[in-house]
C-alpha positions in Angstrom: -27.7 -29.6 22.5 -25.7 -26.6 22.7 -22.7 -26.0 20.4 -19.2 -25.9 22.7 -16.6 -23.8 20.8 -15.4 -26.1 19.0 -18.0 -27.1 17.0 -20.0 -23.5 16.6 -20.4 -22.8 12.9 -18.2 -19.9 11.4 -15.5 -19.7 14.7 -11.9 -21.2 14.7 -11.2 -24.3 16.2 -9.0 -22.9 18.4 -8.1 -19.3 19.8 -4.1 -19.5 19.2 -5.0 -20.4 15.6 -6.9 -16.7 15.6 -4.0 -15.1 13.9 -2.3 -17.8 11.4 -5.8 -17.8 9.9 -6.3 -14.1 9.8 -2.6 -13.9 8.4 -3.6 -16.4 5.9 -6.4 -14.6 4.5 -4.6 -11.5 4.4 -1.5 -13.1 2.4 -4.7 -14.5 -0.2 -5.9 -11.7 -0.9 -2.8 -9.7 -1.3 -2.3 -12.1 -3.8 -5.5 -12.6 -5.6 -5.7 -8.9 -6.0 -2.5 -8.9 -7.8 -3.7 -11.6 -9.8 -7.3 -9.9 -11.1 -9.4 -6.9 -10.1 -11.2 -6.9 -6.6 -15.0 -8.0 -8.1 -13.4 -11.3 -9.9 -11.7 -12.7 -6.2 -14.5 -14.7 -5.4 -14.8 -15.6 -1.8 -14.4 -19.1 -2.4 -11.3 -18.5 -4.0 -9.7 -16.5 -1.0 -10.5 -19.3 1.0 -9.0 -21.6 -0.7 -5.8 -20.4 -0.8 -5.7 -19.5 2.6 -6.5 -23.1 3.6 -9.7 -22.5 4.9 -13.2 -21.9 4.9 -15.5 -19.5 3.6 -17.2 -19.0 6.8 -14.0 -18.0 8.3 -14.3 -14.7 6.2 -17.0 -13.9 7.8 -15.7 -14.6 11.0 -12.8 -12.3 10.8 -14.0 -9.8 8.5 -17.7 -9.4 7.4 -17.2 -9.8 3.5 -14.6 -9.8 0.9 -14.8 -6.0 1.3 -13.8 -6.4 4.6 -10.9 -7.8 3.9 -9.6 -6.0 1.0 -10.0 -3.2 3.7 -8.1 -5.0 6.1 -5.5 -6.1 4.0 -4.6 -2.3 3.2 -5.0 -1.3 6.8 -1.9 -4.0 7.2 0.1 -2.5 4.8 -0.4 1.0 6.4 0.6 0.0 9.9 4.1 -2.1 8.8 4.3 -0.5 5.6 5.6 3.2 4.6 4.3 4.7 8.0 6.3 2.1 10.4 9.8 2.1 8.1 9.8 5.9 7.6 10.1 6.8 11.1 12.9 8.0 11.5 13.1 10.6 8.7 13.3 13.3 11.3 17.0 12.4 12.4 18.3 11.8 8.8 20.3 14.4 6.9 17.8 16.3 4.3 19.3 14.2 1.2 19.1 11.0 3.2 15.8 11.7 4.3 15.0 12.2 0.7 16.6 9.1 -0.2 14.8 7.0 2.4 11.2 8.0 1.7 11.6 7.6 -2.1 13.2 4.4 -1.5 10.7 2.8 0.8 8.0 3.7 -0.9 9.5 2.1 -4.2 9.8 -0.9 -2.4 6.7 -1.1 -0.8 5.1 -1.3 -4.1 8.1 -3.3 -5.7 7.1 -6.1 -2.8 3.1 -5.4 -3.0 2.0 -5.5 -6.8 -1.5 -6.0 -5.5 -1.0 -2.6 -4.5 -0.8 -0.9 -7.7 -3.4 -2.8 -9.2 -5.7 -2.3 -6.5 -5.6 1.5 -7.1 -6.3 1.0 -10.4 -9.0 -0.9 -10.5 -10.9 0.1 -7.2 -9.8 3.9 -6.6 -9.5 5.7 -9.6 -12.3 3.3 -11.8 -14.7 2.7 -9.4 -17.1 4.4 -6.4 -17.3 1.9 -3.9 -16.5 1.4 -0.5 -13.1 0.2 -1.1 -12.6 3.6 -3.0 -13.5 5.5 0.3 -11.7 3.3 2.3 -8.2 4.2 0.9 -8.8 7.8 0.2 -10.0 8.3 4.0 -6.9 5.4 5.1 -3.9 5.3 3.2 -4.6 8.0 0.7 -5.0 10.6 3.9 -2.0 8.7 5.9 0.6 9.3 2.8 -0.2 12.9 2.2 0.1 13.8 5.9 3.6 12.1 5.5 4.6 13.6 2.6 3.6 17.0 3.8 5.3 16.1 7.2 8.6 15.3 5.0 8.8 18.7 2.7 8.1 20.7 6.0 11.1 19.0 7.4 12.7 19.8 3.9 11.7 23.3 4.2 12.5 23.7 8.1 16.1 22.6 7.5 16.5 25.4 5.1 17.3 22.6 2.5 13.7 23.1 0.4 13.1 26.6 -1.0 10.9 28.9 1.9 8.2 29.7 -1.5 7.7 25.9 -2.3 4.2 25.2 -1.7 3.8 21.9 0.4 0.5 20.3 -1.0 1.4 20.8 -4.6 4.7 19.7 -4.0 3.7 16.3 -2.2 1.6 16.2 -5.0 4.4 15.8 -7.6 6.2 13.8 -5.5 3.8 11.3 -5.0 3.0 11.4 -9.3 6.5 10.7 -9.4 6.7 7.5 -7.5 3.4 6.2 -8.2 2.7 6.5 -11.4 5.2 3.7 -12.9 3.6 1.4 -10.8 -0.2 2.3 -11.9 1.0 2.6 -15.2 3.3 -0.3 -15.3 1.9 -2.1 -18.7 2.3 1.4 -20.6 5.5 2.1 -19.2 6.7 -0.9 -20.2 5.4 -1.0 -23.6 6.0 2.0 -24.3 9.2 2.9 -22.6 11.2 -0.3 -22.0 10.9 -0.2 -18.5 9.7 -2.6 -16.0 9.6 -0.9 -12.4 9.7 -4.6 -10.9 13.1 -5.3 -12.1 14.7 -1.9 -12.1 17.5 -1.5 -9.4 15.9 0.2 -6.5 18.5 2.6 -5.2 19.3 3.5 -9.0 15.0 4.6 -9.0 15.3 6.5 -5.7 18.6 8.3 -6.5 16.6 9.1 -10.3 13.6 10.1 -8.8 15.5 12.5 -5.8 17.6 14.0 -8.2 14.3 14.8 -10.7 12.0 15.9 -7.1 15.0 18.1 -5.6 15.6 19.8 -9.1 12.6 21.5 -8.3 12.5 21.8 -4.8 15.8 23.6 -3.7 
């Protein structure tokens, strides 16, 4: 007897379910990964707290990998990329202060983020590693790049600042407390999850722009 759709192992139920359950898994593993590192989310465990099945993993994505990958794909396309936009018609110091800002809270909202990085990019050599550097890691430097030229262009940047090195610093800057968050606390009293975003951004402008102009 031949399976009808309903019944076929490993596919949804039903098609307008398609994306509540894809949505589902991403939200689990965003918040597995900010839980523990990527190699102790067992598929199992993603599954159950997306309310589904294992098999549904599959379906949409291949294998936890997959989905990791996804899940950081998701982030890029309504993330830093989508709410930046419109840099080119801000003022230079408002287009300063809007970058910083949304990238602050990008990561203030997605502690999965940070950790991810962590554990997967800078420790390992995997595909997940190869994944961001080639995704996100490629997508942010062309912004930040994009940004200082606009800097530069408006006269507001010095015309000697060299871009890569400079998007360099910036990104150090913003990152770093996030990666680092356990020393930075420890050791410096500061918890980037409960610091006042615009006090951050307007901190870390002033520091970047110090430099800069």
């Amino acid at each position: 007897m031949t399976d009808t759709p309903k019944t076929r192992r490993g596919r949804p139920p039903r098609a307008k379910d398609d994306q509540a359950v894809r949505k589902a898994l991403l939200i689990a593993a965003r918040q597995c990964l900010a839980e523990k590192p990527a190699k102790s989310v067992t598929i199992r465990e993603l599954a159950q707290r997306a309310g589904t099945n294992s098999a549904m993993i599959r379906y949409y994505f291949e294998n936890k990998e997959g989905l990791f990958t996804a899940a950081l794909d998701d982030l890029l396309a309504t993330g830093m990329m989508q709410k930046t936009e419109d840099l080119y018609t801000l003022a230079p110091r408002q287009r300063s202060l809007k970058l910083v800002s949304v990238f602050l809270q990008q990561h203030r909202e997605h502690p999965w983020l940070a950790r991810l990085i962590a554990d997967e990019v800078l420790n390992s050599d995997n595909s997940l590693r190869e994944h961001f550097i080639n995704g996100p890691a490629a997508m942010g430097a062309y912004m930040m790049r994009g940004y200082i030229e606009m800097q530069k262009a408006d006269g507001y940047f010095r015309q000697d600042l060299d871009v890569s090195m400079a998007a360099v610093s910036l990104i150090s800057l913003l990152a770093f407390p996030f990666i680092g968050r356990p020393v930075v606390k420890a050791a410096h009293g500061i918890d980037v999850t409960e610091i006042d975003i615009a006090a951050w951004a307007e901190h870390t402008v002033n520091i970047f722009e110090g430099g800069c102009r």
